[in-house]
N, C-alpha and C positions, 0 to 999 in steps of 0.2 A: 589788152588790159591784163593785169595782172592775175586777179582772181577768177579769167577767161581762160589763164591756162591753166589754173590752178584745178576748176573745176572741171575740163579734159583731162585733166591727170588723172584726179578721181575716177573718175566715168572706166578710164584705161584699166585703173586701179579693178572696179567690178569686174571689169570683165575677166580679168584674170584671174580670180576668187572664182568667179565662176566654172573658168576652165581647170583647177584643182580638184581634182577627184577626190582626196583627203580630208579636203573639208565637207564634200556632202555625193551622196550616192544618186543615180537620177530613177526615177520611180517611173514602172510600165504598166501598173494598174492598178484601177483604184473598184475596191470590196463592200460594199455597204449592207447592212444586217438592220434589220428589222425583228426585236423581240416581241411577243405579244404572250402573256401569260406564261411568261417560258416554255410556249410549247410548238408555237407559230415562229418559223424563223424565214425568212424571205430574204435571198439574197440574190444581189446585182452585181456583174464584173463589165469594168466600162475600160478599154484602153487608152492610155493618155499618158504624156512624157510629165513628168512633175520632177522639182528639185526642191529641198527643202535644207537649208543653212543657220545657224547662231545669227542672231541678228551682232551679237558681238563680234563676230570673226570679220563680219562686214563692216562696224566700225573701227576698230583696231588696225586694219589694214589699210583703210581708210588717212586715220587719223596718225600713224606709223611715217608716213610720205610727206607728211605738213610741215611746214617750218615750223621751228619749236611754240614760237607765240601767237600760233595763228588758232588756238583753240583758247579760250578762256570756261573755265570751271566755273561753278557757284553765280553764275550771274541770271538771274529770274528781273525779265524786262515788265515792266508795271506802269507802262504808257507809249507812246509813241504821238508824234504832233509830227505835222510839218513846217520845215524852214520858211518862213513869209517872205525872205527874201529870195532862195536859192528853188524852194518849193522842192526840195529833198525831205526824208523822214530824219528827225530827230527819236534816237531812245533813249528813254528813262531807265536806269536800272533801280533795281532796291535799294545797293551800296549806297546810292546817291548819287553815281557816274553817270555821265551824260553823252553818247555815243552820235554823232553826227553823220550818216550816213548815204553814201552817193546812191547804192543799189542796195535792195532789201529783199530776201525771201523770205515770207516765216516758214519754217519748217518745224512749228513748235508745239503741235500734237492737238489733241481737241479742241483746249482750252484755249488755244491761240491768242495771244493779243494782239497779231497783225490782225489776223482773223475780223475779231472784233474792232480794230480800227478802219475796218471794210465797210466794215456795219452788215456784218453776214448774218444770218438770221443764227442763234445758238445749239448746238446740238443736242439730239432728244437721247434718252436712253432706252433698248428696250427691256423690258422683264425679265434679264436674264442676264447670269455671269460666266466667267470663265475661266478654272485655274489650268494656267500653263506651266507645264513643266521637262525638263527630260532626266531620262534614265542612261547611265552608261554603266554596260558590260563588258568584266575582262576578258570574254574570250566573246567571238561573233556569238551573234542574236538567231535566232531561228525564225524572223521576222520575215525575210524576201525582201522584194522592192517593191513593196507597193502597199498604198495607203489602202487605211484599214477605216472602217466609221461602223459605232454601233448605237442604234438607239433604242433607247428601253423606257415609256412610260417619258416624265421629263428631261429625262438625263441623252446626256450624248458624249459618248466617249470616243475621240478619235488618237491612232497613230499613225505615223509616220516613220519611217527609219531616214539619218541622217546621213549614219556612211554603216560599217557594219558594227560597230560599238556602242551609237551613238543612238539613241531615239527621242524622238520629238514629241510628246505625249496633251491632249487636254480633257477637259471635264466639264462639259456645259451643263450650268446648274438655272433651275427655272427658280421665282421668284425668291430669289436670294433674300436671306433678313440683311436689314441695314450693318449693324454689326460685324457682321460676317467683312463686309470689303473694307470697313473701316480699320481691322488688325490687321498687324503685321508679322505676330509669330508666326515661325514658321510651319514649326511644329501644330499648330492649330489650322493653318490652310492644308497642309499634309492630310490631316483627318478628316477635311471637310471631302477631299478626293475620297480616299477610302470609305466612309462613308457611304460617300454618292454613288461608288459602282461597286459596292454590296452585294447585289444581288443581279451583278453582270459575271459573265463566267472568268475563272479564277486567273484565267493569264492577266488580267484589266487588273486584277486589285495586286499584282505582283510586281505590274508594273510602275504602280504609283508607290509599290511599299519599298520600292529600293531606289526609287528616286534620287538624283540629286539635290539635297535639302535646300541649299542655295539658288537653285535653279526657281525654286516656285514662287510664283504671281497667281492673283485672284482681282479680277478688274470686273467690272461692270461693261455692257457692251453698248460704244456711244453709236450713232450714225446723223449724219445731216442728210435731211428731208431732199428728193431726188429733185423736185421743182424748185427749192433754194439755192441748188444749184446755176438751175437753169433761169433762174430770175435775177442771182445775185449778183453785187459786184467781186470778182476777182483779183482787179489789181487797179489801181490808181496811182497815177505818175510813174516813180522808180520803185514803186512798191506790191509786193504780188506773193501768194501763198503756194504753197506747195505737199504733195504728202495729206496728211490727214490734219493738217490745217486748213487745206480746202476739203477735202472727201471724204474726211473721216465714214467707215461704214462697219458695218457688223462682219466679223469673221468667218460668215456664212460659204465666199467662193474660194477665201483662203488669197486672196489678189490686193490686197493695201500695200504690202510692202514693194508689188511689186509694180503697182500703182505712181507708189511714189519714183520708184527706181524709171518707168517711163517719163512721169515731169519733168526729173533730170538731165533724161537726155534731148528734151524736146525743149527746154527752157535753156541748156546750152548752145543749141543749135539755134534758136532764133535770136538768142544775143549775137553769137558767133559773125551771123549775118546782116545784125543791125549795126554792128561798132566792128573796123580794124581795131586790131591790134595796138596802135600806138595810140589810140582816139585820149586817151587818159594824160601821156604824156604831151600832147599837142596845142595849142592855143586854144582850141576851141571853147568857146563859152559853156557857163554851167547850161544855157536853153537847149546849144545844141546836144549836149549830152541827154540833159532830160529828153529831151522829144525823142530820141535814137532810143534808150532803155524803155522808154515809155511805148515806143512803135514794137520795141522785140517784145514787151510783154502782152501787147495785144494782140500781137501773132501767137503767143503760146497759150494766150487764154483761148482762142479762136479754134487749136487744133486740137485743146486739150479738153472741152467741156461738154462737147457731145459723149467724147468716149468715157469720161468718168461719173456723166450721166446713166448713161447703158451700165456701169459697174452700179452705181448708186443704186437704181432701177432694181436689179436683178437680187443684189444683197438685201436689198428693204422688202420684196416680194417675198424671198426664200424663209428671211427672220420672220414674219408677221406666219406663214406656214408654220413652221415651229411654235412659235410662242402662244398661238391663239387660241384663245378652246371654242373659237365657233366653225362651226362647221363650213358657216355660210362665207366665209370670209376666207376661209382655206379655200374651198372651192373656188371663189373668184380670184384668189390668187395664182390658183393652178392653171386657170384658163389665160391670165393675164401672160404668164410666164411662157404659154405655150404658144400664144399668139404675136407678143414680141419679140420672142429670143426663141419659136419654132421647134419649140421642147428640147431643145441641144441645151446645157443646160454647163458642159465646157467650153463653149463659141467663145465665148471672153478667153479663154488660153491661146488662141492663136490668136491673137493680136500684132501687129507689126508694127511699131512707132517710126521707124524708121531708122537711120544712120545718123552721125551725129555731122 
């Protein structure tokens, strides 16, 4: 089928972003600081391979390989029904377009309305935001390779370098006022950083004051509940979610994007396997299509919902650490985390999905 080799191309497409050194530098240790009164500093170095990319370079390259009209702009979907004859998803868009559709991923972020056409239970937030942003220098950085994290009181300021120009920078801010995510100058999420790492030592505020202005976001941090995973439905007939339309979680491990980048190649491979190639072009009835897309999607629900349970798990354990101010409840998350993931607390990075 068509958009079977469309989306191995893609998949081809990452992986050779990824083998591009120019787009991102790979990182050999990661630094973490602990401030206490400015006078206590505690610091941990942990070895571990990390790569950190523009979520843009990955779409642009992406979306570069496409045939010209296979992306449509400005279209926000505001329902979904199934066909009562064919039992395919029909969508509704805003325009008022109505998109008939044989196979359906959502990949359309928390808010998802495949999501909610699931009937998945809604995502919570927790007490806390995040402004991201990067900095780029015209001559190399004095950064190294390797992620940096410091936390001061509520605040948590982490870096990353990207290649040796480029840095990946955020600002986790504890209970945000409402206002605050609601605007979108720029110049006003700028000062909400600066602000925030005030009284972090002066390389932090240096780096947010030469930021690229364009670059900055301030979100709210959503996650889906680790047992509505595990209870929920996933996919029904030729319809099935993907990315943080199912797992949406807090950017506590730093592994959504990379989350979703496994779906893909495990939601290609089970189609791959349920339909040849020509199954589209062929007499076959719309049944036997549905029941083929419908078997590969609950082979990919099947491989995919333990391990982004274990993600879910571990990022709702680590936020509730951060965010809580009871003692009691830190403590039993510390032991929780030590008892299912054995205090490794990178296990989730060597993961293996498999080949496609």
């Amino acid at each position: 089928m068509c958009f079977l080799f469309e989306l191995f191309s893609l998949l081809y497409l990452v992986h050779m972003l990824l083998t591009k050194t120019s787009f991102f530098s790979t990182m050999y240790r990661v630094r973490e600081v602990w401030l206490e009164s400015n006078r206590t500093v505690v610091t941990s170095y942990r070895e571990v391979e990390l790569r950190c990319l523009r979520r843009s370079d990955l779409i642009e390259t992406m979306a570069s390989k496409l045939p010209s009209e296979s992306i449509r702009f400005g279209c926000k979907v505001v329902a979904v029904k199934l066909d009562h004859t064919t039992s395919f998803p029909v969508l509704f868009l805003e325009d008022g377009i109505i998109i008939k559709a044989k196979v359906l991923i959502g990949c359309d972020g928390s808010d998802s309305i495949i999501a909610k056409s699931l009937q998945l239970k809604e995502p919570k937030v927790f007490p806390r935001a995040v402004v991201r942003g990067f900095t780029t220098y015209q001559s190399p950085h004095s950064f190294g390779t390797y992620f940096f994290q410091i936390r001061y009181k509520s605040i948590t300021f982490g870096r990353i370098p990207i290649n040796d120009k480029l840095v990946h920078w955020f600002v986790g801010l504890a209970n945000p006022a409402g206002d605050h995510l609601s605007r979108k100058d720029l110049n006003f999420i700028k000062k909400i950083a600066l602000d925030s790492v005030r009284e972090l030592p002066s390389e932090t505020s240096e780096i947010v004051k030469h930021c690229d202005l364009d670059s900055l976001s301030i979100h709210c941090v959503w996650y889906r509940h680790p047992w509505h995973l595990f209870t929920g439905k996933l996919s029904n007939g030729t319809m099935t979610v993907a990315g943080d339309a199912m797992h949406v979680m807090g950017p506590f491990l730093g592994q959504g994007g990379s989350a979703g980048l496994e779906d893909a190649i495990v939601l290609a491979r089970c189609l791959s396997q349920a339909m040849p190639s020509n199954l589209e072009n062929s007499s076959s009835s719309h049944s036997n299509l549905h029941r083929r897309i419908d078997a590969a999607y609950r082979n990919y629900i099947k491989e995919r919902r333990l391990r982004v349970i274990r993600l879910s798990t571990q990022s709702y354990l680590t936020g509730l650490i951060i965010t809580t101010k009871s003692w009691i409840v830190r403590v039993i998350c510390v032991a929780l985390l030590m008892v299912l993931f054995g205090g490794n607390t990178l296990s989730h990075t060597r993961y293996n999905c498999g080949l496609l």
